[in-house]
GUKEKOL-24593 format. One record per atom (N, C-alpha, C, CB): residue number from 1; atom name; y, x, z. Coordinates in steps of 0.02 Angstrom, whole numbers, plus 50000, padded with zeros to 5 digits. Each point is the difference from the previous one (the first is absolute). Glycine has a CB too. Example, Ala and Ser with C-alpha at 12.3 -4.5 7.8 and 13.67 -1.06 7.14 Angstrom:
REM GUKEKOL-24593
 num atomo north  east    up
   1     N 49716 50660 50390
   1    CA 50059 49955 50000
   1     C 50060 50045 50000
   1    CB 49941 49905 50062
   2     N 50112 50077 49902
   2    CA 50059 50042 50003
   2     C 50055 49961 50037
   2    CB 49968 50059 49892
END
This chain:
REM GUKEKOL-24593
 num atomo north  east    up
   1     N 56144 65127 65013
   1    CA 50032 50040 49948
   1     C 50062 50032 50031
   1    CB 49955 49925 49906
   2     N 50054 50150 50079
   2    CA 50040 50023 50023
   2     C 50111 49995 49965
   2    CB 49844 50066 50036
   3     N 50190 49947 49992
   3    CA 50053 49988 49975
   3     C 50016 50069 49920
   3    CB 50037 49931 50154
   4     N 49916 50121 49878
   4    CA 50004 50060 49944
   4     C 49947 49985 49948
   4    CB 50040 50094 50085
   5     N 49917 49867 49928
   5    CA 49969 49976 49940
   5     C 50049 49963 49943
   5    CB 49895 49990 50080
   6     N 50120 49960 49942
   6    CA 50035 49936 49985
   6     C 50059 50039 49961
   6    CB 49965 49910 50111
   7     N 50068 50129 49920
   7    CA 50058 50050 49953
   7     C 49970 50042 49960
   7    CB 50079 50006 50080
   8     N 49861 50016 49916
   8    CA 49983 50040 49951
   8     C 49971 49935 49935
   8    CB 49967 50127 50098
   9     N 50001 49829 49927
   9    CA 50008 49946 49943
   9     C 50064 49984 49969
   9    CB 49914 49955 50055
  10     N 50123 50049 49985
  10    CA 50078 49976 49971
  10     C 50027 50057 49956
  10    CB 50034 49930 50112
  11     N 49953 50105 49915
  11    CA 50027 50057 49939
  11     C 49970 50018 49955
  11    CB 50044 50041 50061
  12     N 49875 49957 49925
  12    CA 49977 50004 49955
  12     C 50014 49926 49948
  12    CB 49923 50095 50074
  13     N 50104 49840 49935
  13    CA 50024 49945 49972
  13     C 50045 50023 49971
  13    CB 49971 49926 50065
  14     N 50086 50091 49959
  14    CA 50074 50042 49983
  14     C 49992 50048 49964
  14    CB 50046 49982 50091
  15     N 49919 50066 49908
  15    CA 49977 50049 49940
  15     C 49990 49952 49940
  15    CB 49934 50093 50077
  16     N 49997 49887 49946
  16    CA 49972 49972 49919
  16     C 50076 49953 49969
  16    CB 49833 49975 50041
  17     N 50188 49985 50007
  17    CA 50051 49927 49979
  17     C 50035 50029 49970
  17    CB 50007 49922 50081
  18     N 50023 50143 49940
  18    CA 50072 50018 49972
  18     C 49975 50039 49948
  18    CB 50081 50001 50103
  19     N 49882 50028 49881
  19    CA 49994 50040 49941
  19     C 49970 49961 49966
  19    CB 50000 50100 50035
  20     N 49952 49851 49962
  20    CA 49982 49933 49961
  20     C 50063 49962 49967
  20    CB 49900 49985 50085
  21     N 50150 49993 49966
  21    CA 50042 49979 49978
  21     C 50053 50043 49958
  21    CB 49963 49928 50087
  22     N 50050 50140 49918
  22    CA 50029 50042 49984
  22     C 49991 50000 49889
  22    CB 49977 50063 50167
  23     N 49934 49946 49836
  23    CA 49987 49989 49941
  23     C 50017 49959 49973
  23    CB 49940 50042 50016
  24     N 50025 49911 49997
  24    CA 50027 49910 49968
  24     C 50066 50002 49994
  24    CB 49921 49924 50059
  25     N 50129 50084 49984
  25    CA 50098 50024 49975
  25     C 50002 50032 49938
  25    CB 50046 50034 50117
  26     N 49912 50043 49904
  26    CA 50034 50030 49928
  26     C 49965 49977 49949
  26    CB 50037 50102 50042
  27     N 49903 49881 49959
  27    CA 49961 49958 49933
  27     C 50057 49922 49976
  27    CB 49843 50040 50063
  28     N 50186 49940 49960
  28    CA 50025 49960 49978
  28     C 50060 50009 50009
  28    CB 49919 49945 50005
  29     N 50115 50115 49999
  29    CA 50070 50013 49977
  29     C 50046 50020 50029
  29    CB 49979 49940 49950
  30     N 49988 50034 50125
  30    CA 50054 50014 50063
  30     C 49988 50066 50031
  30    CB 50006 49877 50031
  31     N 50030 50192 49916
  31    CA 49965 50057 50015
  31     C 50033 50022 50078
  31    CB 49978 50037 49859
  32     N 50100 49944 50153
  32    CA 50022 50042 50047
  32     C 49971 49965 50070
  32    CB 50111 50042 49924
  33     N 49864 49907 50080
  33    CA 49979 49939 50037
  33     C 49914 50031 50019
  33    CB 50094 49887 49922
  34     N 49880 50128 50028
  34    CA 49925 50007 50013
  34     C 50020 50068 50026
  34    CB 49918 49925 49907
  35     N 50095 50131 50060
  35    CA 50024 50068 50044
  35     C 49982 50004 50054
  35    CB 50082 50009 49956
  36     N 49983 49949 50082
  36    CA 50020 50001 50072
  36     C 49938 49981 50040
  36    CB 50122 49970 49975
  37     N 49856 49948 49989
  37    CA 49940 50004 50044
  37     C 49945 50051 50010
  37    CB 50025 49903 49977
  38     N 49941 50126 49958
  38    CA 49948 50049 50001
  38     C 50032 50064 50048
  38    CB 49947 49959 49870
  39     N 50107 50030 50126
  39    CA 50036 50077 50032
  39     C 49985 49991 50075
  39    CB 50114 50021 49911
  40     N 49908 49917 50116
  40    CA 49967 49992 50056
  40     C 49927 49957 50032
  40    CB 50118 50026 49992
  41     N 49851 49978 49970
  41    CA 49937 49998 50005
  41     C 49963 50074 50008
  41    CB 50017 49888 49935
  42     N 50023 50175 50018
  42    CA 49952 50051 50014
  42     C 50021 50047 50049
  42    CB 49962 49989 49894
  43     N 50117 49997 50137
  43    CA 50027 50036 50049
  43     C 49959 49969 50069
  43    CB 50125 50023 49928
  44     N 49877 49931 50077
  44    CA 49917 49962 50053
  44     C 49938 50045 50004
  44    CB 50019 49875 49955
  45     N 49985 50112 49980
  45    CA 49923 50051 49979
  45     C 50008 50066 50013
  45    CB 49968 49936 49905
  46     N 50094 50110 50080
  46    CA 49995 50048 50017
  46     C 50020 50040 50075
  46    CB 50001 49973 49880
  47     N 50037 49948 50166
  47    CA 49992 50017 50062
  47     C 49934 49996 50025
  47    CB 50104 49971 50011
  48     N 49863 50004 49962
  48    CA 49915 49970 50067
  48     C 49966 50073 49981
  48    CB 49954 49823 49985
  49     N 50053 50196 49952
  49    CA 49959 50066 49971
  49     C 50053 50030 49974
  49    CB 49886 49961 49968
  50     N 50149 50084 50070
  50    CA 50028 50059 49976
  50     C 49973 50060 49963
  50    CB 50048 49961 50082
  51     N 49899 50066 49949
  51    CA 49957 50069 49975
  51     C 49974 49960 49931
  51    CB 49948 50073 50132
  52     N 50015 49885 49860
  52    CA 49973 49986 49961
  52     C 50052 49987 49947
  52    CB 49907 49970 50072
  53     N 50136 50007 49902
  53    CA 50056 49961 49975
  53     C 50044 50072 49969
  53    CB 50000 49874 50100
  54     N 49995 50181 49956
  54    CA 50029 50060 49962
  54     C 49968 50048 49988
  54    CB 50079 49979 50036
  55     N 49862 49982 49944
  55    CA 49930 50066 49972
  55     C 50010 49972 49936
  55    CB 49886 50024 50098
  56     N 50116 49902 49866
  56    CA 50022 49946 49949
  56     C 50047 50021 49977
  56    CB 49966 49915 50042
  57     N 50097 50109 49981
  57    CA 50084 50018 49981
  57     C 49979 50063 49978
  57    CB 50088 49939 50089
  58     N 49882 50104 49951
  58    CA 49994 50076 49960
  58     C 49977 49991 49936
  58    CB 49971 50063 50096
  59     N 49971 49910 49904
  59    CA 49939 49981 49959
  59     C 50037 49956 49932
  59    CB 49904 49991 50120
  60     N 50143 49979 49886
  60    CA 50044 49956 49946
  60     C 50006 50033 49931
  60    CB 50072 49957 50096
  61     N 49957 50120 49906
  61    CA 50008 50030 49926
  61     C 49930 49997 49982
  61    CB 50103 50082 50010
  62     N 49849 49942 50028
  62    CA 49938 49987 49945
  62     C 49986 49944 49993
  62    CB 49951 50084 50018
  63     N 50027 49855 50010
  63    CA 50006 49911 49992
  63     C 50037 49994 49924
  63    CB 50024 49961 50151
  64     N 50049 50051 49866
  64    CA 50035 49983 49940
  64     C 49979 50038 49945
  64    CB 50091 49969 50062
  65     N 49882 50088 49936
  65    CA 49991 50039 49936
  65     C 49936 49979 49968
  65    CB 50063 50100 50044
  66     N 49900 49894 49987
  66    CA 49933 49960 49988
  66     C 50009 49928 49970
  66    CB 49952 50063 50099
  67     N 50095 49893 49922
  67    CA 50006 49957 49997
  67     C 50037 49985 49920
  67    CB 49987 50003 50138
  68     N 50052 50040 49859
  68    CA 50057 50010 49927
  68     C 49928 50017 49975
  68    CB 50154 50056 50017
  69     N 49814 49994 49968
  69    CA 49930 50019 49947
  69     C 49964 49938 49978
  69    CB 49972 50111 50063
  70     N 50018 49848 49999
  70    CA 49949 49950 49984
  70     C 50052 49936 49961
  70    CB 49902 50037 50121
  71     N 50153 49970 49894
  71    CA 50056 49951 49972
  71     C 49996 50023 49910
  71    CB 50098 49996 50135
  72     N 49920 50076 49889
  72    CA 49999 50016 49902
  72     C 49939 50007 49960
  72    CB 50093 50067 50018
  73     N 49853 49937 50007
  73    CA 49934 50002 49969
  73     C 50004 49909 49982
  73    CB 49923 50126 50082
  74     N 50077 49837 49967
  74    CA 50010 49927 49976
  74     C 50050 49967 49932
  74    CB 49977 50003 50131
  75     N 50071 50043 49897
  75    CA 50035 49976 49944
  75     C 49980 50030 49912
  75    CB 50095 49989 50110
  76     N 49879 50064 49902
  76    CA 49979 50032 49916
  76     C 49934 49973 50008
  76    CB 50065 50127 49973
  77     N 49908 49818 50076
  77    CA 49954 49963 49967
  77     C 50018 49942 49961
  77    CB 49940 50040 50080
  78     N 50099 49933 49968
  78    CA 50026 49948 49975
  78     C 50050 49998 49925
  78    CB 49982 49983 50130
  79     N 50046 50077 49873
  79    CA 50046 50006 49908
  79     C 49947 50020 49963
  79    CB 50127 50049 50018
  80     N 49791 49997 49987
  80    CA 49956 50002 49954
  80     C 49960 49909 50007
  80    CB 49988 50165 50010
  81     N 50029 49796 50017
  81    CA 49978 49936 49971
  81     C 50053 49943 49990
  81    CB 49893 50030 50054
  82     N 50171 50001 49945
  82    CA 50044 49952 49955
  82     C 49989 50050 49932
  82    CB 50105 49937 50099
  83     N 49900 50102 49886
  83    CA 50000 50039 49943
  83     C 49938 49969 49949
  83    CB 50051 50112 50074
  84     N 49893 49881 49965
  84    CA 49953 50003 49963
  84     C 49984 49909 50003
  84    CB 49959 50150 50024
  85     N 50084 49814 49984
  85    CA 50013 49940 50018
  85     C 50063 49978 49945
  85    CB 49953 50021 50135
  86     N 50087 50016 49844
  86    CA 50046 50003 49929
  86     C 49975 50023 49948
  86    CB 50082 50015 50054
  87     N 49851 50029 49954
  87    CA 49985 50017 49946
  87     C 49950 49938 49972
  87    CB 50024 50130 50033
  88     N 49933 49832 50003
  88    CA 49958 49962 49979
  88     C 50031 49939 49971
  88    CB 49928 50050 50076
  89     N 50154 49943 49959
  89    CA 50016 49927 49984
  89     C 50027 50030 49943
  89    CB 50022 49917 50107
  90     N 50008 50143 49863
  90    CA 50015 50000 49930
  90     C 49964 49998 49956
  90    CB 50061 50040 50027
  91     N 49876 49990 49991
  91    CA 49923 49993 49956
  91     C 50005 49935 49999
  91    CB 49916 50092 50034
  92     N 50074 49880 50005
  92    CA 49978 49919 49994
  92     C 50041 49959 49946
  92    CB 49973 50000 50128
  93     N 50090 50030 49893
  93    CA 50059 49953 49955
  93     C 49970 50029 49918
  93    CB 50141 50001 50105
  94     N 49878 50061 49899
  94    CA 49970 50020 49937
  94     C 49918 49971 49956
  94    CB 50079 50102 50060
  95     N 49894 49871 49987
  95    CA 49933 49985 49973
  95     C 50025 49912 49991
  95    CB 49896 50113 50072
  96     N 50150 49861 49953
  96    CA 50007 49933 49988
  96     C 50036 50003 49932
  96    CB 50002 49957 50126
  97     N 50058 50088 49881
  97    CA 50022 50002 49941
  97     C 49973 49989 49917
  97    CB 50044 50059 50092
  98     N 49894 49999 49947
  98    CA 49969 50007 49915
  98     C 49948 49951 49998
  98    CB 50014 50132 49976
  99     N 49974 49848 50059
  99    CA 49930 49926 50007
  99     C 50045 49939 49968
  99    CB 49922 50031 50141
 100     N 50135 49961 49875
 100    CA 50032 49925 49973
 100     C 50054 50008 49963
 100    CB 49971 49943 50091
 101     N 50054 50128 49900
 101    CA 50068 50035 49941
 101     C 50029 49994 50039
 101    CB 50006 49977 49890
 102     N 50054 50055 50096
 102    CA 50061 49977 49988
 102     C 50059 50025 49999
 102    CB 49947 49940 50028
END
């Protein structure tokens, strides 16, 4: 096994670790903490693949715009089934009401 193998394993560890670990930080609170790591996890990433990495950076406003659509389509799913999720529990209440008075 060569020594440039062995470092390209290592850095592909260091990618995944640090941006693995990066998540798990900000998922549990430690936003400025996870940051840093993901930050350098993808500056790794974006030394080994430069071209590729700033075909991704160009490519970002559409990512994000796509990404916001599919965010807000989710969400007016999700308020048409709390809506219709308040409407049933007032029916309901209302049908208990008049089933036992009161």
């Amino acid at each position: 096994m060569s020594f440039e193998v062995i470092m390209q394993n290592w850095k592909k560890a260091f990618v995944f670790g640090s941006i693995g670990a990066g998540a798990v930080l900000i998922f549990t609170g430690r936003r400025p903490v996870g940051m840093a790591c993901a930050a350098a996890g993808l500056a790794v990433l974006a030394s080994e693949y430069p071209e590729k990495f700033e075909a991704v950076w160009e490519s970002a406003p559409d990512y994000l715009r796509k990404g916001m659509q599919i965010f807000a389509t989710l969400q007016k799913v999700g308020e048409g089934f709390a809506e219709e999720a308040e409407r049933r529990s007032v029916s309901a209440w209302r049908n208990v009401r008049s089933e036992y008075g009161s």
